[in-house]
C-alpha positions as CSV (number, residue, x, y, z in Angstrom):
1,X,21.3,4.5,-1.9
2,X,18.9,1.5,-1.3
3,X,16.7,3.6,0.9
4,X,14.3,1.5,3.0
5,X,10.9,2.1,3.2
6,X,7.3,0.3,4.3
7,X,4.2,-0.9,1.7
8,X,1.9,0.5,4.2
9,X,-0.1,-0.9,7.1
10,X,1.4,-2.3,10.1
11,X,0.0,-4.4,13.1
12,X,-2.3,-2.9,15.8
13,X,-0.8,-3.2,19.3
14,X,-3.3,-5.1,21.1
15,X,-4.3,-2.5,23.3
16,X,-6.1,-0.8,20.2
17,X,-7.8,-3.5,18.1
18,X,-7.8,-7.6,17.6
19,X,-4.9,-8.5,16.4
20,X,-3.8,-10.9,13.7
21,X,-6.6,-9.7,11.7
22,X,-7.6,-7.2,8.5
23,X,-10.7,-6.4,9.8
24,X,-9.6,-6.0,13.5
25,X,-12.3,-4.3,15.9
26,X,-11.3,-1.8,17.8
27,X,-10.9,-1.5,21.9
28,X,-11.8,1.5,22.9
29,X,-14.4,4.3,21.1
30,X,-14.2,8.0,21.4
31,X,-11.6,10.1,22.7
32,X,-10.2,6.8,23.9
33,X,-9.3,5.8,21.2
34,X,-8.9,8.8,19.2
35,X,-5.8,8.4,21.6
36,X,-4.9,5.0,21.2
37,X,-4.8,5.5,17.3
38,X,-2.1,8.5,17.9
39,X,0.0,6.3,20.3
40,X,0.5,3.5,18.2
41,X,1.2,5.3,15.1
42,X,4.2,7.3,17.0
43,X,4.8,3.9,18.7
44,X,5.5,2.7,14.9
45,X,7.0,5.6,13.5
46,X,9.9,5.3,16.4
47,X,9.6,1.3,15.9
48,X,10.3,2.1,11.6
49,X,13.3,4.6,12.7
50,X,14.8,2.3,14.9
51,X,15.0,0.0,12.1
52,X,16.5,2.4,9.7
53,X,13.7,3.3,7.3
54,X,14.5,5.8,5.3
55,X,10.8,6.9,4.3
56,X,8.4,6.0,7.3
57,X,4.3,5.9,7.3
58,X,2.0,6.3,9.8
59,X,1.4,2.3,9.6
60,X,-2.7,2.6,9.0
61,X,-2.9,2.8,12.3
62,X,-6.0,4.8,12.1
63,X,-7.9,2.7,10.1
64,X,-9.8,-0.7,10.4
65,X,-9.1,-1.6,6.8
66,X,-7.2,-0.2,4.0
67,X,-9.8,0.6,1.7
68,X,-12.9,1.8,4.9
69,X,-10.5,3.6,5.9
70,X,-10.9,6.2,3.2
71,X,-14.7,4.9,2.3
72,X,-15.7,6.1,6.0
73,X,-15.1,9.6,5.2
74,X,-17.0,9.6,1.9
75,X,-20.7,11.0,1.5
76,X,-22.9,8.7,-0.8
77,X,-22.0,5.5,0.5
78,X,-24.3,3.2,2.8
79,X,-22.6,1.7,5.3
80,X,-25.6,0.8,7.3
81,X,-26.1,-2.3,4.1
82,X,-24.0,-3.8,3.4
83,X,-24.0,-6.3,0.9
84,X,-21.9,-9.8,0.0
85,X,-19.5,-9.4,-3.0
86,X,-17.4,-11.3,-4.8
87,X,-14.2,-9.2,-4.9
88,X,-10.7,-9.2,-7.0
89,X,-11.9,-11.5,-9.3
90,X,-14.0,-13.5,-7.2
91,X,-11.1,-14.5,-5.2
92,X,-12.9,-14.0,-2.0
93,X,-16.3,-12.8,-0.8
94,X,-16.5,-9.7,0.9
95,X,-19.2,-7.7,2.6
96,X,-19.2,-4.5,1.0
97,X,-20.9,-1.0,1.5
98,X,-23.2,0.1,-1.2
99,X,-22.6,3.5,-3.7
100,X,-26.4,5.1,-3.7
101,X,-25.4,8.7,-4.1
102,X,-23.1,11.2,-5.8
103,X,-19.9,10.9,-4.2
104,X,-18.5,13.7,-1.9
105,X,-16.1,13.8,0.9
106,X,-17.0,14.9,4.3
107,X,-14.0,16.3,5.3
108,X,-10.5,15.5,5.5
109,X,-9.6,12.3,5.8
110,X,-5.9,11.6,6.9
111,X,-5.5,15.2,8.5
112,X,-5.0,14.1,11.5
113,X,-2.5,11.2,11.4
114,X,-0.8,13.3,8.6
115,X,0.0,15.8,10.7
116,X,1.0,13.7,14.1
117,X,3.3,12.0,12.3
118,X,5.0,15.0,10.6
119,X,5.4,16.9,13.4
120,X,7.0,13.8,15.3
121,X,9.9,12.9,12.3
122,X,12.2,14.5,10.3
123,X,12.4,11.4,8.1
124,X,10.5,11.0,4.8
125,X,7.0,10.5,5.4
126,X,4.6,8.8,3.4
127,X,0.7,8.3,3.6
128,X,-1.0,5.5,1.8
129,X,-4.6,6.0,-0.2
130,X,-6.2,2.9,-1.9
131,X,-6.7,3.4,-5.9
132,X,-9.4,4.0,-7.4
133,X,-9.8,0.7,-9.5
134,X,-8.9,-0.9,-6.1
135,X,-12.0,1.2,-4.6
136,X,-14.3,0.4,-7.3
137,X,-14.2,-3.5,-6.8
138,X,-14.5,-2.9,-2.9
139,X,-17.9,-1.5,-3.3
140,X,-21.6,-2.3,-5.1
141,X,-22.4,0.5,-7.5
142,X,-26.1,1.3,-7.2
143,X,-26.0,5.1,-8.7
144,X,-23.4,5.2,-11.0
145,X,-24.2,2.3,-13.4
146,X,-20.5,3.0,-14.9
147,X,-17.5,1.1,-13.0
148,X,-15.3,3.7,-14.9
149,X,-17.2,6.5,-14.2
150,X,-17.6,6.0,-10.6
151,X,-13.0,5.3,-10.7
152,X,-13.0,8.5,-11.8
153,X,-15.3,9.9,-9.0
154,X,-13.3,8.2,-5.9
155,X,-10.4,9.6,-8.5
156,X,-11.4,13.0,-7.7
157,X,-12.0,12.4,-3.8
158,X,-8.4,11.1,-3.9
159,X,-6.8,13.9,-5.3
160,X,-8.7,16.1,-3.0
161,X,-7.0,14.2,0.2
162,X,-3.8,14.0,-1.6
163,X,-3.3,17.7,-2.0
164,X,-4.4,18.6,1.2
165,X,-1.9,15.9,2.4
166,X,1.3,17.6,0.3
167,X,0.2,20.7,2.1
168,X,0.6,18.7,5.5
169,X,4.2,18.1,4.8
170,X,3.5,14.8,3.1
171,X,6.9,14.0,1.1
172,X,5.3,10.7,-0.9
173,X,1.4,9.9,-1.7
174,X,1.2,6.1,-2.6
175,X,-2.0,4.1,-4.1
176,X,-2.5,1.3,-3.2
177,X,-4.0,-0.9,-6.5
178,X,-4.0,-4.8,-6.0
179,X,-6.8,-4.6,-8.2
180,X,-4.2,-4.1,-11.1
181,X,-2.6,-7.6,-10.5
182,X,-6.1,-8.8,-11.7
183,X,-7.8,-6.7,-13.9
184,X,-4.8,-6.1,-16.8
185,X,-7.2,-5.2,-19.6
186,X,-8.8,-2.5,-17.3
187,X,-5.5,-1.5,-16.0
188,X,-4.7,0.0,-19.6
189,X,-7.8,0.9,-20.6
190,X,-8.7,3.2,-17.7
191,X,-7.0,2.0,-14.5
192,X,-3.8,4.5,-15.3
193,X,-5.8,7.3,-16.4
194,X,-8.2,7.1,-13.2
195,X,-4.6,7.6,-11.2
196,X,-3.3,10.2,-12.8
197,X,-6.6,12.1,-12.0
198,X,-6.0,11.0,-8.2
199,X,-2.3,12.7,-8.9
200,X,-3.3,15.7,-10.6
201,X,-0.8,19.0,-9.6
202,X,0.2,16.6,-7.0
203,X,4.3,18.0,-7.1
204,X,5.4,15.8,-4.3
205,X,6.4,11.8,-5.3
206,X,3.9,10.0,-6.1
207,X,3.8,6.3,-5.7
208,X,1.3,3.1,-6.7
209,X,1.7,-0.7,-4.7
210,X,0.8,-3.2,-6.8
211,X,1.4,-6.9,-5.2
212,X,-0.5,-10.1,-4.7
213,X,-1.8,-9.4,-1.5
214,X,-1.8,-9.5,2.3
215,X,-0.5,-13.3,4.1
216,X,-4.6,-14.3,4.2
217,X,-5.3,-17.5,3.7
218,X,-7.4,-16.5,0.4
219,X,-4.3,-14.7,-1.0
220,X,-2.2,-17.2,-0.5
221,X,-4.2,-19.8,-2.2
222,X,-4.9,-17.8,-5.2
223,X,-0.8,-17.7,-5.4
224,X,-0.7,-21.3,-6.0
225,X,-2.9,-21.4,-8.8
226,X,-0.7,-19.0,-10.8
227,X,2.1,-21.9,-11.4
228,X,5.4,-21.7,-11.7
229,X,5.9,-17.6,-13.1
230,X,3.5,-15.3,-12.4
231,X,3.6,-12.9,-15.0
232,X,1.0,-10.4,-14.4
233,X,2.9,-7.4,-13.8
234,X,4.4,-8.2,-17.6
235,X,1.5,-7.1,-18.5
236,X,0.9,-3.5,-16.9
237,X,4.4,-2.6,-16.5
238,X,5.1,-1.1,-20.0
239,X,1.8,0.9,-19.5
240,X,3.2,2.5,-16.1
241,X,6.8,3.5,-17.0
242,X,4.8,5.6,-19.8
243,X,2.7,6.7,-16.8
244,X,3.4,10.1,-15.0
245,X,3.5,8.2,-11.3
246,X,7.0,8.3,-10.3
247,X,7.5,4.8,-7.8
248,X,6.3,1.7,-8.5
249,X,6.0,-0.6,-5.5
250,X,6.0,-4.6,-6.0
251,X,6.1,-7.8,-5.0
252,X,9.9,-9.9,-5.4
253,X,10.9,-11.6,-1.8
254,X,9.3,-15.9,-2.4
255,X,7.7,-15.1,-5.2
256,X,7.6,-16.2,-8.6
257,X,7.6,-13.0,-10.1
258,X,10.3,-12.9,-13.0
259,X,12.9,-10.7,-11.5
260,X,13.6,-9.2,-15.5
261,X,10.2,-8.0,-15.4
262,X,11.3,-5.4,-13.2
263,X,13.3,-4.1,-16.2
264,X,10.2,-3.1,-18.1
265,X,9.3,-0.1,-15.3
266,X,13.0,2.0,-17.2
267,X,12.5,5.5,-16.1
268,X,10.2,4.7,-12.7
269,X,11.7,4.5,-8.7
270,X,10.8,1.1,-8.2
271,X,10.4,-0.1,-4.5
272,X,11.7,-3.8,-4.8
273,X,9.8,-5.9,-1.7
274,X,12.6,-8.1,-0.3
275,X,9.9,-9.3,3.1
276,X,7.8,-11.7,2.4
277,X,4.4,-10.9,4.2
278,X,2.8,-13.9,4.1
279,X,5.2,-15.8,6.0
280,X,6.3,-16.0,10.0
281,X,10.1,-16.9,9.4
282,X,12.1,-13.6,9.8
283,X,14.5,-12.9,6.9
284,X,17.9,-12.0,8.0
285,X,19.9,-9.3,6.9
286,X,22.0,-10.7,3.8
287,X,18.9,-12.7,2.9
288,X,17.6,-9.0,2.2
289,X,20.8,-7.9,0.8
290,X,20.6,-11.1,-1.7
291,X,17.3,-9.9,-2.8
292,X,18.5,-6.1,-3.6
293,X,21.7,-7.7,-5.5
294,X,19.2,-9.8,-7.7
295,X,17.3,-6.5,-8.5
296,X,20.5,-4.7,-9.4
297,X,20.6,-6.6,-12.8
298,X,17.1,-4.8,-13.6
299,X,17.1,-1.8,-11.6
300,X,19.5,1.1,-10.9
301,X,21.1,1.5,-8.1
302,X,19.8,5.1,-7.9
303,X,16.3,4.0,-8.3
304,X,15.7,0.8,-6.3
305,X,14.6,1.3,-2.8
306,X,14.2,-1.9,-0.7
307,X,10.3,-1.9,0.7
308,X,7.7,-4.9,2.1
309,X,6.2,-6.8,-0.4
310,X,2.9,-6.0,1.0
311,X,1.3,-4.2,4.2
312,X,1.2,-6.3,7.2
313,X,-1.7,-5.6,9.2
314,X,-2.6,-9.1,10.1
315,X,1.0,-10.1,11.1
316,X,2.0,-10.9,14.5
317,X,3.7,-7.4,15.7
318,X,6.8,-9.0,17.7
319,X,7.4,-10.4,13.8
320,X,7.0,-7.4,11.9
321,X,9.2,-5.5,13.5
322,X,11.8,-7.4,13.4
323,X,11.1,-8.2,9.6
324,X,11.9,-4.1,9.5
325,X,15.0,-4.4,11.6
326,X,15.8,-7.1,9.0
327,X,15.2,-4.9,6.2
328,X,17.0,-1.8,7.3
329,X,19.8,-3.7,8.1
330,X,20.0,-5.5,5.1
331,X,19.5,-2.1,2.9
332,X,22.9,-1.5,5.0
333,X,24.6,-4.6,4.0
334,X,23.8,-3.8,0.1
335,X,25.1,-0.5,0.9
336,X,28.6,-1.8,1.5
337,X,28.4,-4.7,-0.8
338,X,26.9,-2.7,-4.1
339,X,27.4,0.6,-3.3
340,X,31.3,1.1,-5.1
């Protein structure tokens, strides 16, 4: 019960890339840091076990940036011009890589982080993929002339990495879709489809994030123009617990999410976030606990499992971990409290 687990992406140790930063450069290059990438994601996996994660990740440590990360190993995709974008929403500016071919992967993609981390944990493991909605406004289309056409491309690239991934030992595949927190309309009309292509004869759990971003400064801005409830998530919701994706992860700790919104995902996992990512103060453990009870009225007890609100890449790494420690310890504390 109350299982903890991780959004995604952790911080780089310093030795690997800048740190405090999404788009961190890396230290090394080559077999260097081929392996510095594999010490600091078994430096996190024993880091997330320590704290008592339940279902552990490899942290992203292998990529530069949560989206890249998967673009890099895509053929058709011009990396060499890049081009200023406004992205979710015009929310911030972004400079992006450009589509000018059909869309093929190159190879595999997570193999090799996959497999390290499998082979060093017996817990859960999960690997983390961004959506293909998320994809689509992370990139200028200059071949496909169709944003839902080209979702449905990266959808097929995605389900390609995700099966290879099950057969890796993979236990859970989440997308990661901030996208949907903006684009609601497109969400319904196309966004769920284009992730149950990225899902298809996938038979291990399946997961999507949907949350209001990493602790930027751009994020956190665009928070305080949503007033008082922010509401989005009312409007998707329905549409997913009809959806054949099995976890939804989301957004609660200081937020202004309605907590009965949870309610409409009846039928889904639902991976409550009870750490706030864009903040420095360190939640203790009942402060944690509080959060899971406040779920409870919305969400089974067999179905909530306590998670980050977001990823947090660009967070000091002294505070994330102990914002884990925090978190499995206050999974434990609900445990006790909620558990009869």
């Amino acid at each position: 019960m109350f299982e903890p687990t991780l959004a995604g992406s952790l911080p780089k140790p310093s030795w690997l890339a800048e740190t405090n930063k999404l788009w961190p450069q890396w230290k090394n290059s080559g077999k260097e840091l081929a392996s510095d990438k594999a010490d600091a994601t078994l430096l996190w996996l024993k880091l997330q076990e320590d704290a008592g994660l339940a279902t552990v990740g490899d942290g992203e440590q292998s990529r530069q940036h949560f989206v890249h990360g998967f673009l890099e190993f895509v053929e058709g995709i011009d990396f060499e011009h890049k081009v200023k974008m406004g992205i979710r929403d015009n929310r911030y500016d972004a400079m992006v890589p450009q589509v000018t071919s059909e869309l093929r992967l190159k190879g595999r993609v997570h193999q090799v982080e996959a497999r390290l981390a499998r082979a060093h944990t017996k817990r859960k493991l999960k690997m983390t993929m961004p959506g293909p909605m998320t994809i689509v406004d992370t990139v200028a289309d200059r071949f496909y002339g169709d944003k839902v056409k080209m979702a449905m491309a990266f959808a097929g690239l995605l389900n390609q990495e995700a099966r290879a991934l099950e057969a890796d030992g993979v236990d859970v595949i989440q997308f990661d879709e901030p996208a949907f927190n903006v684009f609601m309309d497109d969400v319904k009309a196309w966004g769920i489809d284009a992730l149950h292509r990225a899902i298809d004869g996938l038979k291990c759990t399946t997961a999507v994030h949907i949350c209001y971003g990493y602790g930027i400064k751009a994020n956190v801005d665009w928070k305080k123009s949503l007033g008082d409830e922010w509401r989005q998530y009312e409007e998707i919701f329905p549409a997913l617990a009809a959806s054949r994706i099995d976890q939804v992860s989301l957004e609660c700790a200081n937020s202004h999410v309605p907590p009965h919104l949870m309610a409409l995902l009846e039928g889904k996992d639902v991976l409550v976030g009870v750490i706030d990512v864009a903040s420095d103060v360190v939640e203790t453990p009942e402060e944690v606990a509080d959060t899971i009870g406040r779920a409870l009225q919305f969400v089974p007890k067999h179905r909530l499992f306590p998670c980050t609100n977001c990823g947090m890449a660009p967070m000091d790494r002294d505070i994330a971990q102990r914002k884990l420690e925090a978190l499995g310890k206050g999974a434990e504390i609900a445990r006790t409290r909620y558990g009869a």
